[in-house]
N, C-alpha and C positions, 0 to 999 in steps of 0.2 A: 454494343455500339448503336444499334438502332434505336432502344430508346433515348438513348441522348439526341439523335439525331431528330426523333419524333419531337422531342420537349419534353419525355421522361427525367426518372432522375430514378438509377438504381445502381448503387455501387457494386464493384466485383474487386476482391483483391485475392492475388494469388502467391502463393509461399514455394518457393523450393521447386518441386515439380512446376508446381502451379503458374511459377516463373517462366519456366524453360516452357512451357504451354502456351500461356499468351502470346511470349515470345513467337515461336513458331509461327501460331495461327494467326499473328498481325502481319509476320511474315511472308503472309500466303502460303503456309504449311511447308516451307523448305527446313525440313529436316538438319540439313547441311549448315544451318546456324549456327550452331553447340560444336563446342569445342571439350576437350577432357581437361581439366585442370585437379590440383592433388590440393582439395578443399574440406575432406572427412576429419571429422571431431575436432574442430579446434575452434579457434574463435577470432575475431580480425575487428580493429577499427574500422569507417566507412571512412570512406574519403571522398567529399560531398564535391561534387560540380558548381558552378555562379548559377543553376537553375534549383539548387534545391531550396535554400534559403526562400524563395519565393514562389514554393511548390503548394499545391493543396495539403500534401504529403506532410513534410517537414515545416513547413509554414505556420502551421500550427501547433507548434509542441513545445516552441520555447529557446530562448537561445543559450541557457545553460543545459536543456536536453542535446542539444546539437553539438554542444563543445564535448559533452564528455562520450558521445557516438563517437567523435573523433578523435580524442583523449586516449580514450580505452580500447580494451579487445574485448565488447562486450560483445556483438552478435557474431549469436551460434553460425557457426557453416556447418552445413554436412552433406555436401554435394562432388560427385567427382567428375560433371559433366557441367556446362554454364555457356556465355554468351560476353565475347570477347567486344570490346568496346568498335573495334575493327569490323568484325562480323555484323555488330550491329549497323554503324554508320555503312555498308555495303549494300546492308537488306535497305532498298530505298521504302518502299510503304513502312516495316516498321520504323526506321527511320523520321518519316513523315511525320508517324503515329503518336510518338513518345519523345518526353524530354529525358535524360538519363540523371540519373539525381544523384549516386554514390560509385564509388568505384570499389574493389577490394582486392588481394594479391594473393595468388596460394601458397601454399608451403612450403615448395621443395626450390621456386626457382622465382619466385614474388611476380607470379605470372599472371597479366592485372583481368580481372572481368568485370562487369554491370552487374553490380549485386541490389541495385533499384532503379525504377522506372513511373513514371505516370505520362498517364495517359493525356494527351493533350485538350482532346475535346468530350471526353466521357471519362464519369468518377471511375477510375481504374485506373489501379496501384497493382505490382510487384515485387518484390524482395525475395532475393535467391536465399539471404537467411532466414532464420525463424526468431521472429519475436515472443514466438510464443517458449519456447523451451527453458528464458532464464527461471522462471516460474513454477512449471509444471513438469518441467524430467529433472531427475535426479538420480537418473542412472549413477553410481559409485563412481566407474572408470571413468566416464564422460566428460569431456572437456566445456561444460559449463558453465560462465559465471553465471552464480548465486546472489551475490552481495545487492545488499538495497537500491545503489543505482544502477546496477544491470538493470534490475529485474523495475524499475520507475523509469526507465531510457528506453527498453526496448519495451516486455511486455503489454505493461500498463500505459505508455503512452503509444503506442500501435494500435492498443485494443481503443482506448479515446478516441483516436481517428474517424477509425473507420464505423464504429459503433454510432460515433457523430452523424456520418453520413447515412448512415442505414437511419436515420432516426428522419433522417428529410427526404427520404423515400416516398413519394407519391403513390396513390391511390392504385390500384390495379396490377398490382406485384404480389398482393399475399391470398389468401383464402377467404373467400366469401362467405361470412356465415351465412348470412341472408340465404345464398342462393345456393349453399350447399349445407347449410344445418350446423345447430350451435358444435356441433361433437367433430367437426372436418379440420377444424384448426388443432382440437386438443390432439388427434390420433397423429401430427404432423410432430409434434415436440419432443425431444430425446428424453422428456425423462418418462417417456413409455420403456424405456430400457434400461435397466438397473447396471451402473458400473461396473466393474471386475474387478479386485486385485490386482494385482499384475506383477507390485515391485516385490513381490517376497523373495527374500535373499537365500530360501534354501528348495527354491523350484529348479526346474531344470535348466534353465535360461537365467545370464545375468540380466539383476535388473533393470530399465531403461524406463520405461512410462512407469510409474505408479498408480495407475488405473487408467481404463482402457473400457470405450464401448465395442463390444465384439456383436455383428453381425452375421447371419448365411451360416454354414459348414463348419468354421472355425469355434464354435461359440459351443457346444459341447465341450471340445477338445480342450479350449480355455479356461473354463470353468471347474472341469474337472483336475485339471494340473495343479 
């Protein structure tokens, strides 16, 4: 928030957790935000607010990407805890903070939550689902959509966004060769770490990501499975 407030410009978007986090910590860290809702593996239309159409967000994507977010049951859920539209409107700063852009209902009882948000005065986006999953998991049992417009509705037009935004990023947010040497930017880039496997169907674990960067402790244990 502070570099927007300086005259920066540095996007943050958060997924899922990343959701329930913002959330929080716009909230002033109350905790007591989140509610439990029965939103594991399945997948839900958006149901867009009169602010999303003219969001930084959704504003940009098109308005046959928008009808068929709302058409379909393209984005992934897989959360059993979120942020009631109620809980929000209570929290006054995040309140303040944020326009609410979609709504979505769980499962057992179409118990409605904020499954997106932007930020009013700093490039800062949320979504309790994942855009990224129509794409890249294909776990077997996993409730999914695959099909080409999932995957050019949520994916591909989420990763546009924000990818946009990152690309108007000002000066002073990344690695200084200059002042730290040509070799500071390359040792920062994941492909210093070689992927995993991960989806093989006769490991011990069904499979869920098909490749995975494993870090720390775990990454023996991974490799060798």
């Amino acid at each position: 928030m502070s570099e927007a407030a300086a005259g920066g410009f540095f996007p943050v978007y958060g997924v899922c957790l990343g959701f329930e986090a913002l959330s929080i910590a716009l909230a002033g860290g109350n905790r007591s935000l989140l509610t439990h809702f029965d939103a594991e593996d399945t997948a839900a239309p958006l149901l867009f607010t009169p602010a999303a159409r003219k969001s930084q967000l959704y504003g940009r994507m098109g308005e046959r990407v928008l009808r068929t977010l709302e058409d379909k049951p393209y984005a992934r859920e897989s959360h059993s805890w979120g942020v009631s539209l109620e809980s929000l409107m209570a929290s006054r700063p995040l309140a303040e903070a944020v326009d609410v852009l979609s709504l979505s209902a769980d499962n057992t009882d179409g118990k409605v939550y904020v499954s997106s948000w932007e930020h009013r005065r700093a490039p800062v986006w949320a979504t309790q689902f994942h855009p990224e999953k129509n794409a890249f998991e294909w776990g077997d049992a996993l409730a999914i959509p695959h099909d080409g417009r999932a995957v050019v509705a949520l994916t591909q037009a989420f990763a546009n966004v924000f990818v946009d935004a990152a690309r108007r990023a000002g000066p002073g947010h990344g690695v200084s060769l200059e002042a730290e040497g040509k070799g500071a930017l390359d040792d920062l880039l994941i492909y210093n770490t070689p992927p995993v496997f991960t989806g093989r169907h006769d490991g011990p674990d069904p499979p869920f990501f098909d490749q995975a960067y494993v870090f720390g402790p775990w990454k023996e244990e991974v490799v060798a499975a």
